[in-house]
Every structure is written in structure tokens, then in C-alpha cells.
N, C-alpha and C positions, 0 to 999 in steps of 0.2 A: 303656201296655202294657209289661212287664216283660220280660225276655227269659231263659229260662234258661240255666246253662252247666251242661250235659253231660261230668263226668270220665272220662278213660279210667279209671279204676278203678270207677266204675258202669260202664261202658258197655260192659266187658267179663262185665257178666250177660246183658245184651241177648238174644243166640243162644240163650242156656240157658232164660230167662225164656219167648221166645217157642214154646221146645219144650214146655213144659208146660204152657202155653194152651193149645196146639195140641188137647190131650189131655183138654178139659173138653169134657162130652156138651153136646149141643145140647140145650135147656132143663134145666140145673143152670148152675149159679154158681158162681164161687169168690171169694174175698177177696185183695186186691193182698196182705196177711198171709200168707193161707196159701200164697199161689205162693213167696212169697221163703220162708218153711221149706222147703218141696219144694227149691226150690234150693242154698239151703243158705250155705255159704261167706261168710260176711256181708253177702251180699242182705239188703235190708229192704224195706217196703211202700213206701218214698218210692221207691225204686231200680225196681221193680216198674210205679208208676205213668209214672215216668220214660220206660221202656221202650214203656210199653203207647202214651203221648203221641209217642214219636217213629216208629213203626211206619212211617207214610207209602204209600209203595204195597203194603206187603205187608198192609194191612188188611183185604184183601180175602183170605187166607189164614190170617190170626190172628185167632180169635174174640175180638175185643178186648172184645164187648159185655157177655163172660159172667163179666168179673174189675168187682168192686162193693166198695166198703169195706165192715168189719167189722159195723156197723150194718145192714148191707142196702140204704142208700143208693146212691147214682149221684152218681158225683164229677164226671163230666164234664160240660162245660158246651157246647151249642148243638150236640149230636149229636143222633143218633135212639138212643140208645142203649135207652131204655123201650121206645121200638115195638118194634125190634129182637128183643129181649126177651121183651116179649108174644107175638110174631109164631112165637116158638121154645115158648110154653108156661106163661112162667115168669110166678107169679103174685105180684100186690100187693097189700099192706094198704092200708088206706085213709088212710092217713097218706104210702103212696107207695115204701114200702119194700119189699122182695124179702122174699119170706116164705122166710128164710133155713132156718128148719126143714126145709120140704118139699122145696128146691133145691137144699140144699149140696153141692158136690159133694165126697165124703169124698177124695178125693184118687187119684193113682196108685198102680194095685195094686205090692205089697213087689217082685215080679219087673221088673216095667218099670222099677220107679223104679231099682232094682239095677243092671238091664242098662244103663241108662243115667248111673247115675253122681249120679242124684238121694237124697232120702229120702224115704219116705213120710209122709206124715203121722200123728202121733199120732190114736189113734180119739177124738173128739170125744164128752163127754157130756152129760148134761142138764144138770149142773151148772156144766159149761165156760160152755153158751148161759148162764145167770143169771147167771155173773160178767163174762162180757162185758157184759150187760143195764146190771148195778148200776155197773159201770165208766164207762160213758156216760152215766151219768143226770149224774155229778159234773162234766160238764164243758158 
């Protein structure tokens, strides 16, 4: 078992990160991707997941279930995070994946994300979902 090291330059998204989990509806999703845009400041989705792994007792306050890679997948390993999941709405393909379409959650509206010092999210297209699609297939 490996063990990770945590830098103070991620680990100062930590606060930021978990405030805009905070603000994903119960049955939608978002992408460890689309959190670090929202936050901004050279967060990325490694940083995102970093955060969401080290949460500990405040699990129980950060919807941690509802952040999924950009596939619709489930990164984590020997949680309930599917039940979880299911239990809030959110439906699967048969292949096991978050039917990112009907779930996503588009993000913090322009004024919250403002008052707080976030961005919002560019509006997502149809053609966005296909190049994510085709992007995946190559690897």
C-alpha cells in the first residue's frame, strides 16, 4: 500500500473545493474536472480528488458521493458510493456508469459563484459530451 503526500500548495484548495461540493443537488453529479474549473486558481481534478480522499470526518457534511470522473465512472474503491447514489436518484447504464446526461449537475449559478469568489461553469454542449466520448475511446 502506497501512501500519498499531500502539499501544502494542493491542500490549500481543500476549504474552497469542499464548499462547492457542498452545493451539488442531491441526485445530480459533478466531475472531480468540473469542481477544479469552479474553483479555479490551478486546482485540477487530481487536486479535487485528493481533497475529496482526505475529507475524514466531515464526510458526513460533504456530499463526496456526488463528485465521479469525467466518464461517469466511480473512482473510488470499497465505498458505497453506487448505493449512495442510487439511494439519492441517480441512474446507471448498464455498463455501470452515471448516465452523465440526465445528472450533470451544470454547475453554480453566475451570482453565488461571484459572491463567493468561484467561476462558473462554461454551459456545456452536446458536442462538448462527444469530444469527451471520442477522447476516451483512445485511451
Amino acid at each position: 500500500m502506497s501512501t500519498i503526500t499531500i502539499t501544502m500548495h494542493e491542500r490549500r484548495f481543500f476549504e474552497r473545493i469542499y464548499q462547492v461540493v457542498e452545493q451539488v443537488p442531491r441526485g445530480q453529479v459533478s466531475t472531480y474536472g468540473d469542481i477544479a474549473i469552479i474553483v479555479g486558481g490551478g486546482c485540477d481534478a487530481r487536486i479535487v480528488g485528493l481533497a475529496m480522499g482526505d475529507l475524514g470526518p466531515r464526510a458526513a457534511k460533504v456530499p463526496w458521493q456526488r463528485i465521479i470522473n469525467r466518464s461517469g465512472g466511480i473512482s473510488t474503491q470499497g465505498s458505497n458510493q453506487r448505493e449512495l447514489l442510487v439511494a439519492e436518484g441517480v441512474e446507471f447504464d448498464e455498463k455501470g456508469k452515471v448516465r452523465l446526461e440526465r445528472v450533470r449537475w451544470p454547475g453554480p449559478g453566475a451570482e453565488w459563484a461571484t459572491k463567493h469568489g468561484f467561476q462558473p461553469l462554461p454551459a456545456r454542449t452536446s458536442k462538448d459530451d462527444e469530444e469527451d466520448k471520442s477522447q476516451l475511446r483512445l485511451f
